[in-house]
N, C-alpha and C positions, 0 to 999 in steps of 0.2 A: 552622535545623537543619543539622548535620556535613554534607556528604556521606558520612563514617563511619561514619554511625551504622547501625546494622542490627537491626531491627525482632524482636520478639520475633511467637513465634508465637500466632497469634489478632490481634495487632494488624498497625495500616497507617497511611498519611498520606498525606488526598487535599488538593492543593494546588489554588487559582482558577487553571481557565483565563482562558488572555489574549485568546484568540480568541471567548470566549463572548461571544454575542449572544443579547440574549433573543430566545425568539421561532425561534433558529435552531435549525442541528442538531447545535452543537458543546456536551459537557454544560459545565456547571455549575463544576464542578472533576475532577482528574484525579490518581492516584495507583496507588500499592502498597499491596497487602495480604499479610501470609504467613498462612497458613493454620494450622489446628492442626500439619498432618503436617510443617510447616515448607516448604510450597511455594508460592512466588511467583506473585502474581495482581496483573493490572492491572485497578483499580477507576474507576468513573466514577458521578459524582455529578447527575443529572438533573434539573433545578427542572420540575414537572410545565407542560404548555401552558394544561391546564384551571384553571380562579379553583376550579371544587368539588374538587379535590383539596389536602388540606392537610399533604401530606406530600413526603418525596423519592425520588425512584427510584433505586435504584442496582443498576449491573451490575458483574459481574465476567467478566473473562478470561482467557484463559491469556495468560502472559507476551509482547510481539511480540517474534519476530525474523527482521530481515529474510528473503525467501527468495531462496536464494541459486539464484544464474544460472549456469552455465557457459556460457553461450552468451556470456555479457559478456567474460569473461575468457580465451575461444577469441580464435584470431589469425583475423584476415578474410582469407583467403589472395584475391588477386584472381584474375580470370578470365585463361585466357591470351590476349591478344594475338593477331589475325589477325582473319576476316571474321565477323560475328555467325553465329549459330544460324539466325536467323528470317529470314536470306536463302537460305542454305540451303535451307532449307525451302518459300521459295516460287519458286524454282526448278526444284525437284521437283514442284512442281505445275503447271510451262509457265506460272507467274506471275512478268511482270518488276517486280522492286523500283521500278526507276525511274518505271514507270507508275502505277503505285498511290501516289506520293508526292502530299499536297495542295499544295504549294507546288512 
């Protein structure tokens, strides 16, 4: 099929997953669906675990996408340069750094 092609609504095309293992927890096959109202859902195809069920399960979802980070795309500004925090600090407490080292 096109990658072009685009689905009419009410219809979908769920494609074999490559990762399915029976047995496992990745489904069956994997696709799109659009909707009457013309909105896109990712559908999933289940082969049941049980032998008494004789039929397929299937879910729908709302479409994924990514969620986006700003924290990824923030610049890491480093720290400035001179003697840590945490010696500071135990100096203030009449605690020598030096002695408190295990090596």
């Amino acid at each position: 099929m096109s990658k072009n092609y685009e689905h009419k609504p009410g219809q979908g095309t769920l494609w074999k997953n490559e990762k399915y293992i029976k047995g496992g927890n990745q489904p069956y096959a994997k696709g799109k669906v659009i909707d009457p109202s013309g909105n896109e859902w990712d559908a999933a195809l289940w082969i049941p675990k049980s032998d008494k069920v004789k039929g397929f399960n299937i879910t729908l979802s709302e479409k994924w996408k990514p969620k986006e980070n700003p924290q990824i795309e923030a610049k890491i500004e480093e720290p400035p340069m001179g003697e840590p925090v945490y010696k500071e600090n135990l100096y203030d407490k009449g605690i020598n750094a030096s002695d408190e080292l295990p090596f």
